[in-house]
C-alpha positions in Angstrom: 151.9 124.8 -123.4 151.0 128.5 -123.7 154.3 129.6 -122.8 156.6 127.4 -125.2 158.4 128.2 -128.2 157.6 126.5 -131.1 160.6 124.8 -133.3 159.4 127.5 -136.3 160.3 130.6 -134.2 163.2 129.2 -133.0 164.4 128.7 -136.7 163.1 131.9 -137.6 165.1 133.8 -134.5 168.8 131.2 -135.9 168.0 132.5 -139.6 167.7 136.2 -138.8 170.8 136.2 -136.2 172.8 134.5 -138.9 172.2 136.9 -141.5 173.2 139.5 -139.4 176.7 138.1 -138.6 177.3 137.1 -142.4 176.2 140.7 -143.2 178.8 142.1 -140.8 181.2 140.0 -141.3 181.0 141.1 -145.2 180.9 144.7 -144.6 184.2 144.4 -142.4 186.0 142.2 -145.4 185.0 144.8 -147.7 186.1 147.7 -145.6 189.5 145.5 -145.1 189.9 145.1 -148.5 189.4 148.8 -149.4 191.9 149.9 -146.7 194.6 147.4 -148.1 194.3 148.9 -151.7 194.3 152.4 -150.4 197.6 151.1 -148.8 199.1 149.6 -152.3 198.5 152.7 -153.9 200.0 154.6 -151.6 203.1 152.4 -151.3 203.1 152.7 -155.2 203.4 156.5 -155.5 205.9 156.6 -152.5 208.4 153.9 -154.6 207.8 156.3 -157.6 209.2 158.8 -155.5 207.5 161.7 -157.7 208.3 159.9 -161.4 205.4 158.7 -161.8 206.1 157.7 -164.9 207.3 154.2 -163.5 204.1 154.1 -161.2 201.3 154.7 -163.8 200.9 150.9 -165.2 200.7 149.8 -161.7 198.1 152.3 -161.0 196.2 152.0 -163.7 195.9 148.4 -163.4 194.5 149.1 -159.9 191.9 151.2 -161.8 193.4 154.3 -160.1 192.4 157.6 -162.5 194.7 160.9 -161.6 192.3 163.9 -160.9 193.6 167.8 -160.8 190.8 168.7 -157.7 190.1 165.8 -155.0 186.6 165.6 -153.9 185.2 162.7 -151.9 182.2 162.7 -154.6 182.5 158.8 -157.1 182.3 159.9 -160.4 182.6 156.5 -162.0 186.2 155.5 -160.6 186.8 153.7 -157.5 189.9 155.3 -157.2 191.6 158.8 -157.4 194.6 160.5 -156.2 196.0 164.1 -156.6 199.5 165.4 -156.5 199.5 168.5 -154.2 202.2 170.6 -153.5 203.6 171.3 -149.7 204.0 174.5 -148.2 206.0 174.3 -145.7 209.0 176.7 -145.1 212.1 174.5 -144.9 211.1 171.6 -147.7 209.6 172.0 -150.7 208.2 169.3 -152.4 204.7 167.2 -153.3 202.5 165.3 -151.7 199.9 162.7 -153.1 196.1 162.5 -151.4 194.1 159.0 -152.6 190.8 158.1 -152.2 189.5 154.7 -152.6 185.9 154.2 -152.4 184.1 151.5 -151.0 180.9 149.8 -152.8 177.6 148.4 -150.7 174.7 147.3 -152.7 171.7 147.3 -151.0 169.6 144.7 -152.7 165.9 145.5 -152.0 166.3 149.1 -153.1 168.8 148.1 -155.8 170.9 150.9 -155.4 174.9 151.1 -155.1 176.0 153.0 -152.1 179.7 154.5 -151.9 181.8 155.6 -149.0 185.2 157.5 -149.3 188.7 156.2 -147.6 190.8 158.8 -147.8 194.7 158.8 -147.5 197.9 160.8 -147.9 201.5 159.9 -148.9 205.0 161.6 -147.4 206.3 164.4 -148.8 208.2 162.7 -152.2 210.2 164.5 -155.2 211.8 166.6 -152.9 213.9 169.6 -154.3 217.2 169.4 -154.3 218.4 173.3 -154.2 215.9 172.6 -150.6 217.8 174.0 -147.9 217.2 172.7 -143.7 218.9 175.2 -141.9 221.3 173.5 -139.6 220.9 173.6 -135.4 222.6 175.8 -133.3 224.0 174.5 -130.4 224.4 177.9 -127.8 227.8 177.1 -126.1 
């Protein structure tokens, strides 16, 4: 009987491996959940299509604050977004960038841990005196 396993340690081994699953399986719900508001949002502020005066109440009830600089740093928002400008040649228009952050607490240390998702919309509110030089076609 030296070599058996008693029914304790068997427990003990089921307990710890069950943990473990529950604890990835709530980090990947979390994630999921982060990733599907960072989605809203941006859907939000692509339907606004630069009037964001018709966006704001959504946004705001999705606790998302409007920032001039975005920095992947939480300052006591979960969510941010920036309207940036583009610079390309041929379009001129804006941009928005959005970051939703996603909360872990770690509860031995209590202490709050938060992760950036970061994410960009089209280019939206697009001039109209814009001009898209049309193709040549060499005959």
């Amino acid at each position: 009987m030296k070599e058996s396993i008693g029914s304790t340690v068997l427990l003990y081994v089921f307990l710890i491996l069950f943990v473990i699953v529950l604890s990835i399986m709530a980090v990947t719900i979390n994630f999921a959940l982060t990733f599907q508001k960072k989605n809203q949002i941006i859907s939000i502020l692509e339907k606004a299509d630069g009037n964001l005066s018709t966006a704001e109440t959504k946004l705001a009830d999705l606790d998302c604050v409007k920032v001039e600089n975005l920095n992947n740093k939480y300052q006591n928002h979960k969510c941010k977004y920036a309207e940036k400008n583009t610079t390309g040649e041929n379009i001129r228009g804006k941009y928005y960038q959005v970051v939703v952050f996603v909360e872990f607490s770690v509860p031995i240390v209590n202490k709050t841990i938060y992760f950036p998702i970061n994410g960009e919309t089209s280019v939206v509110g697009v001039d109209s005196t814009t001009t898209v030089p049309k193709p040549q076609i060499n005959n």
